[in-house]
Structure formats: structure tokens, C-alpha cells
C-alpha positions as CSV (number, residue, x, y, z in Angstrom):
1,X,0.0,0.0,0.0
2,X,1.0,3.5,-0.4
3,X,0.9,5.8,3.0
4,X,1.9,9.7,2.7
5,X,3.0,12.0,5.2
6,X,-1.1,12.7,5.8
7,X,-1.9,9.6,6.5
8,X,0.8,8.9,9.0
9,X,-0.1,12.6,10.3
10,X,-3.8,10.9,10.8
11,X,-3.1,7.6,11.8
12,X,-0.3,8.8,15.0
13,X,-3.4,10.9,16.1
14,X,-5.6,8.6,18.1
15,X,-9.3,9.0,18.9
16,X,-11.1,9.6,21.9
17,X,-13.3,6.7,22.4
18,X,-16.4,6.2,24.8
19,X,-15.1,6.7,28.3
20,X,-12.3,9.5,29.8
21,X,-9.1,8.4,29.2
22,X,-9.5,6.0,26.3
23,X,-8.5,6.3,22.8
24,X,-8.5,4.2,19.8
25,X,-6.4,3.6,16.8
26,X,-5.7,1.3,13.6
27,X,-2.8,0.0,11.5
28,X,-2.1,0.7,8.2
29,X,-2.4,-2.5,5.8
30,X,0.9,-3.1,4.5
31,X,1.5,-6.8,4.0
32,X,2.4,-6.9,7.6
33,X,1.1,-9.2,10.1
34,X,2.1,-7.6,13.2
35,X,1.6,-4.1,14.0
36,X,5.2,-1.8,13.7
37,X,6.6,-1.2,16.8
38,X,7.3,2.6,16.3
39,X,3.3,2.4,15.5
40,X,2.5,1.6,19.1
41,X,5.3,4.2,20.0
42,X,3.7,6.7,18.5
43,X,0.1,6.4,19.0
44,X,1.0,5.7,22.9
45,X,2.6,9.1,23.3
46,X,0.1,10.8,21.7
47,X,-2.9,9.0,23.8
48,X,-1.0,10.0,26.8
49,X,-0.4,13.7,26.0
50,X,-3.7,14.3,25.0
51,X,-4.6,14.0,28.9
52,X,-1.9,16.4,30.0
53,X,-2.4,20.1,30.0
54,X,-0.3,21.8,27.1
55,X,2.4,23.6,29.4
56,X,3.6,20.5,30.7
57,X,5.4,19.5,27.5
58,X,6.6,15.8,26.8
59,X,10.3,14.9,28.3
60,X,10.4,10.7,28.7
61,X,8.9,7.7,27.8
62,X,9.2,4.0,28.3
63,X,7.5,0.8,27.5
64,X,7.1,-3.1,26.8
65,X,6.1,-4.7,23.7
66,X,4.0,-7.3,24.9
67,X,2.3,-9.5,22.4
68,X,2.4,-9.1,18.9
69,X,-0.3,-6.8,17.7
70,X,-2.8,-7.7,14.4
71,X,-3.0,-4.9,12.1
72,X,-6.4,-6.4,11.0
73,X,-7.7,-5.3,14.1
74,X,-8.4,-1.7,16.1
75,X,-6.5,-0.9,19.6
76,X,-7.4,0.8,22.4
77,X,-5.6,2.9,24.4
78,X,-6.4,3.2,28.0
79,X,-4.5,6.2,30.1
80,X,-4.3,6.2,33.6
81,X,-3.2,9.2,35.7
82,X,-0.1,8.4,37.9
83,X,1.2,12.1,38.8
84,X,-0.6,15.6,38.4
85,X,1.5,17.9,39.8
86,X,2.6,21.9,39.0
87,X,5.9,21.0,37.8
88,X,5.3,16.9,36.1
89,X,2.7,15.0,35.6
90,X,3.1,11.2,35.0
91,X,0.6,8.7,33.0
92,X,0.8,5.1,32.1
93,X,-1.0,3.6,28.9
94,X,-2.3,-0.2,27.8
95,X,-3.2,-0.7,24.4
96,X,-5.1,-3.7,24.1
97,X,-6.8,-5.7,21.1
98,X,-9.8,-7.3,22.9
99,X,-8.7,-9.2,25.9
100,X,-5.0,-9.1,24.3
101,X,-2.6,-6.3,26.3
102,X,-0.3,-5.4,23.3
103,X,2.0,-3.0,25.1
104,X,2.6,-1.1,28.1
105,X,4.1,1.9,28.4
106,X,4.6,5.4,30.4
107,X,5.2,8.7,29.6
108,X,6.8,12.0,31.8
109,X,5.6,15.8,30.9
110,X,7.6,18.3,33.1
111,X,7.2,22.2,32.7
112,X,9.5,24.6,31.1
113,X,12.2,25.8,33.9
114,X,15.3,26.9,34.2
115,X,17.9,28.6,32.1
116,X,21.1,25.8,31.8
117,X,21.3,24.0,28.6
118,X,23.8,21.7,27.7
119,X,23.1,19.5,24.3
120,X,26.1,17.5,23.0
121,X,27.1,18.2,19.6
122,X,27.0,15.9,16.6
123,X,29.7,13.7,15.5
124,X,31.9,14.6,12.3
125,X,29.9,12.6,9.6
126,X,29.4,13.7,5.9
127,X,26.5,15.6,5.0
128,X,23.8,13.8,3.3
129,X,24.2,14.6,-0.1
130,X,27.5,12.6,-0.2
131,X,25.8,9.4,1.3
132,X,24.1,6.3,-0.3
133,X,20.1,7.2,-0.1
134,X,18.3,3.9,0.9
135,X,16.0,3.2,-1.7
136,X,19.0,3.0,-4.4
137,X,21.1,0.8,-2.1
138,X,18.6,-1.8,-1.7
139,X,17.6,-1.3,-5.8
140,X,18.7,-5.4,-5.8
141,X,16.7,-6.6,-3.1
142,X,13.6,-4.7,-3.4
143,X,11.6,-8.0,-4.2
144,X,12.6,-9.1,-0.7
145,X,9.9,-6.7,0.7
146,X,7.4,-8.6,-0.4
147,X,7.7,-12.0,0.3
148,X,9.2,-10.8,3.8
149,X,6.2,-8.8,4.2
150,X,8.3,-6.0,6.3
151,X,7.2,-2.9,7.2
152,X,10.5,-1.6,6.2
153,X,8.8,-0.5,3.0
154,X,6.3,1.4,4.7
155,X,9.1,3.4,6.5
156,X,11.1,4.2,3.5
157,X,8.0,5.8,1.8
158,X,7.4,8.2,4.8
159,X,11.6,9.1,5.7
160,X,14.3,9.7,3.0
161,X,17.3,8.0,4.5
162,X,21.1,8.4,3.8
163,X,24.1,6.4,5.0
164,X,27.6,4.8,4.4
165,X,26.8,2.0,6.8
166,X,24.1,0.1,5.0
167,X,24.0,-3.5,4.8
168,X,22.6,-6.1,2.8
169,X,19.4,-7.3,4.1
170,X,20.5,-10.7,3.4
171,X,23.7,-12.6,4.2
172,X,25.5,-9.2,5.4
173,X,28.3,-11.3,7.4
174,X,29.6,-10.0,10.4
175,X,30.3,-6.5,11.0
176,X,30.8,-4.2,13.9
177,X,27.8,-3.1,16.4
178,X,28.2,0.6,14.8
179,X,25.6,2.3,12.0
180,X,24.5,5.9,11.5
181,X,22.0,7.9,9.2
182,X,20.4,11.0,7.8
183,X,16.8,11.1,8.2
184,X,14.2,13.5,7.3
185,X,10.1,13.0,6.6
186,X,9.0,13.5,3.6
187,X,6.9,15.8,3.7
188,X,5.6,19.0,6.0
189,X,5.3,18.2,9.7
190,X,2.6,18.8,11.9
191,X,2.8,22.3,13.8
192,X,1.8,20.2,17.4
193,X,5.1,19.8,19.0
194,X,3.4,16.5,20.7
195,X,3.1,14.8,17.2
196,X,6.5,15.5,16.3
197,X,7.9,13.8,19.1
198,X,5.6,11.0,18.0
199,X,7.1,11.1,14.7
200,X,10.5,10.6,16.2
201,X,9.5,7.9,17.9
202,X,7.4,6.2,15.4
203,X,10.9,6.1,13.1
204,X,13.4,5.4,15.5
205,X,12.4,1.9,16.5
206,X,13.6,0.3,13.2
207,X,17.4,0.1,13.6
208,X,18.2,-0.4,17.1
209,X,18.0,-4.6,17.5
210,X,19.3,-4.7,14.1
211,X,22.5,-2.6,15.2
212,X,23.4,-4.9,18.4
213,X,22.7,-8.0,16.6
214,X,25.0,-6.9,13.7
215,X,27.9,-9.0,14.9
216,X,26.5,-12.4,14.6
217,X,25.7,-11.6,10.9
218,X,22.3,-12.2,10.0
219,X,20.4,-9.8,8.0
220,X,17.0,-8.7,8.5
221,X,15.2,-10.6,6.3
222,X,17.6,-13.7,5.9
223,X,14.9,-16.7,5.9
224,X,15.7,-18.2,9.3
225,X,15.4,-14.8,11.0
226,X,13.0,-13.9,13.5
227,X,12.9,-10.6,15.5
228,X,10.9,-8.7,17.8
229,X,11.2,-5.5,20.4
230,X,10.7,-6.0,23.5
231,X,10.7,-3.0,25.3
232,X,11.9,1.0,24.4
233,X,13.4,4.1,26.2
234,X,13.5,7.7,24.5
235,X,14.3,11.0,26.2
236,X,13.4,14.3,24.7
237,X,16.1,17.0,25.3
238,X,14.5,19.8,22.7
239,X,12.1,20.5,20.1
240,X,12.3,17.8,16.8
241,X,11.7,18.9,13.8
242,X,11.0,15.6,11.6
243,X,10.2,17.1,8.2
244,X,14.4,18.4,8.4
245,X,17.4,16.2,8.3
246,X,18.3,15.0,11.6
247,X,21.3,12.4,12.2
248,X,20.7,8.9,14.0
249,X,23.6,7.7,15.4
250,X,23.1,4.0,17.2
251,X,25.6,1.6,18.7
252,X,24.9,-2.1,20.3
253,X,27.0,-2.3,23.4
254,X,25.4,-6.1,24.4
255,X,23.5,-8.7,23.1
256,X,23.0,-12.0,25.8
257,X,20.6,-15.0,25.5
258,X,19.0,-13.6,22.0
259,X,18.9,-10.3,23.3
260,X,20.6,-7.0,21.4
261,X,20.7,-3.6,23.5
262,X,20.8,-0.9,20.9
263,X,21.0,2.7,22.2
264,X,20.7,5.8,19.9
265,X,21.3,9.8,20.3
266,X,19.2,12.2,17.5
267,X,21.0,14.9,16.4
268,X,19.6,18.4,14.5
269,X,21.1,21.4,13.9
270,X,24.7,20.2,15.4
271,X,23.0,18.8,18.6
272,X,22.0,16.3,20.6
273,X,17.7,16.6,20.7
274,X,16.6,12.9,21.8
275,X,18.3,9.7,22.7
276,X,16.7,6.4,22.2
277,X,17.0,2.7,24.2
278,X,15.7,-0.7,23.0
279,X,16.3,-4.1,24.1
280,X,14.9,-6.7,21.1
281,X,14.9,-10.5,20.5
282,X,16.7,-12.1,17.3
283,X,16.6,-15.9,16.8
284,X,18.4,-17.3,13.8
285,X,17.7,-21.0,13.2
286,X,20.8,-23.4,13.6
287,X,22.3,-21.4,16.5
């Protein structure tokens, strides 16, 4: 299917449903069984922000991927209020698929204070327009969207990416827990500040399993590959601005008992505006 930026724009921003505190959402139909990760990101932070007052911008967030979610069917987003305070308030999330809990998740909103700022600055990397863009590096392998039904498609519709680190997505053989990338949307973003954190999120969950687990050689869609999230970490340090390049540096620093930890810092404008955590599950048949 195709999806533009107004759809995505549409499909992040959940609905309230019957009761306070409840929202509901829906998948895109992309080929996918399972619902994207950095959907359920997304649409979590948004369903959570909707219940906090608009001075107490968005700062953190956390959750667990807990079943896999169908994309045939709606979810529901139930917010709870943990904290409602002057300075933070604090609410949790469950998205459910009837009976099914699909992810858990919480989500910190503090308000603006203070004058020190300190954002660490990018690393020395080309600029884009001397990288590989993603679409023609994976020209060869394009069929392998398809049969893998991935939502990697999906993603490279929505964000123009552009790296010397890719891989292929099959066979890569071993390489070094290190990748990096120019990202932008494209297309204008929204003018709420609270769905472009969501957009951040909603991109940033692709690479970070597949970064740690880069070492044991195994590409994303090699046939005895199966992956999953299992939970996620971001921290919001200043405004995001999806629709202009912004760096995404990520490194794996351990992978134990199928498990890779991928961690990830944001970068626009020269500086350090999010950083990212994800712990995710890769089993490779034969091992």
C-alpha cells in the first residue's frame, strides 16, 4: 500500500473513544502481520499527551512490547493518571486488542524551567548529499519486501534515509555493532510539537535490535530470521523537527541470551535533541 505523510499525520493521532481516558487507533495494511513497533510508540505518546495540559510539555517515555499486535484489528488505548502535579505530571498507557494487552508503556511531561542548557554536539559525519540514499542501495533486493512482508517498505515511503553504513538485508556477514544515518520526513510536519515527538518515535524503532545483533551476521530478512522489540526508552532534550534532516547515530554495546541492547542519540542542527533505548529478540535458526 501507499501511505503519505497525511496519513501517517492521521493515523499517530488517536481518537477519543467512549469513556475518559480512552483512545483508539488502527494499523495501516501493508503486508504486515504484526503491527510496527514505532506504531504503538507513537500512537502511545500521543494518547498519553492528550490527557496532560499543554504547558507540561513531553520529556520521557518508556515501554514493553508485549504481544504481537494484528493490524487487522483496532487498539485501544487506556490512560491512567499516575502524577498531576505543577511542575510533572506522569501517566501510564495499555493498548489492548480485545482481551490481548499489546503493550505497556509510560510517559513524563515536566514544565519549562530553568535557564542551563547543555546539548552535546553531533559527530563529524558527511552531509547527506554525499551518502548512499536507501531506496537505491537496496535497488537489488527490493523483491525481498514482499515475500518478507516487512514494514521496512512502509518506512522508506514516509523518511528519505542516507548512510555509508548500510548493509545487505541478506547474508550481510559479520560486522561491527556501529551504524549511523540522515533522516528527514518527507513531507511537511505537523505544527503540534506532541506529534512530532511521536514522529521521532514512530521512526526510531527500526534500527536499534538490528544494530546490536550486527555482529552475529544475520540480516534482517535472511529466511531463518525472527525478530521482535521487547521494550523502548526515549528522552526528549529539545524540540524535533522531523520534516528536516536529523542524524541517527546507534551503537549495540550487548547482546545476551538472543537479546541485542541498541541505544541511539538524535542529532539536529549540530545537537544532541533525543536519545533512544531498545532491548529486542533475534533468533536465527541453527544457532
Amino acid at each position: 500500500m501507499t501511505l503519505g505523510i497525511a496519513d501517517l499525520l492521521s493515523l499517530l493521532e488517536v481518537r477519543p473513544a467512549g469513556r475518559a481516558g480512552t483512545f483508539t487507533g488502527v494499523s495501516p495494511i501493508d503486508g504486515a502481520r504484526r503491527v510496527y513497533g514505532g506504531q504503538l510508540l507513537g500512537q502511545s505518546v500521543v494518547a498519553m499527551g492528550r490527557t496532560v495540559r499543554d504547558e507540561h510539555p513531553l520529556h520521557s517515555m518508556q515501554g514493553y512490547f508485549l504481544q504481537p499486535g494484528d493490524v487487522a484489528q483496532p487498539l485501544e488505548f487506556t490512560v491512567g493518571v499516575l502524577r498531576e502535579g505543577r511542575n510533572f505530571s506522569t501517566r501510564q498507557v495499555l493498548v489492548t486488542q480485545g482481551t490481548r494487552a499489546v503493550f505497556s508503556g509510560a510517559a513524563s511531561f515536566q514544565r519549562t524551567e530553568g535557564k542551563h542548557l547543555r546539548l552535546a554536539p553531533m559527530p563529524d559525519v558527511p552531509p547527506p548529499d554525499q551518502l548512499a540514499d536507501e531506496a537505491s542501495f537496496y535497488a537489488g533486493e527490493a523483491h525481498l519486501l514482499e515475500s518478507r512482508r516487512s514494514h521496512v517498505s512502509l518506512l522508506m515511503q514516509l523518511f528519505e534515509r542516507r548512510s555509508d553504513m548500510w548493509r545487505p538485508w541478506q547474508q550481510p556477514g559479520p560486522l561491527p555493532p556501529r551504524n549511523g544515518m540522515w533522516c528527514r520526513l518527507r513531507g511537511e510536519r505537523s505544527d503540534d510539537p506532541l506529534i512530532n515527538y511521536a514522529l521521532i518515535a514512530y521512526f526510531c524503532d527500526l534500527d536499534l535490535m538490528s544494530t546490536a545483533m550486527r555482529p552475529r551476521g544475520c540480516g534482517a530478512m535472511d529466511p531463518g530470521a525472527r525478530s521482535a522489540s521487547l521494550d523502548h526508552a526515549m528522552w526528549f532534550h529539545a524540540p524535533a523537527f522531523p520534516d528536516r534532516w536529523f542524524y541517527y547515530d546507534l551503537d549495540g554495546p550487548c547482546a545476551v541470551n538472543n537479546r541485542g541492547l541498541g541505544a541511539g542519540a538524535i542529532y539536529q542542527d549540530g545537537r544532541r535533541i533525543a536519545t533512544t533505548m531498545q532491548e529486542g529478540l533475534l533468533r536465527v535458526d541453527g544457532e
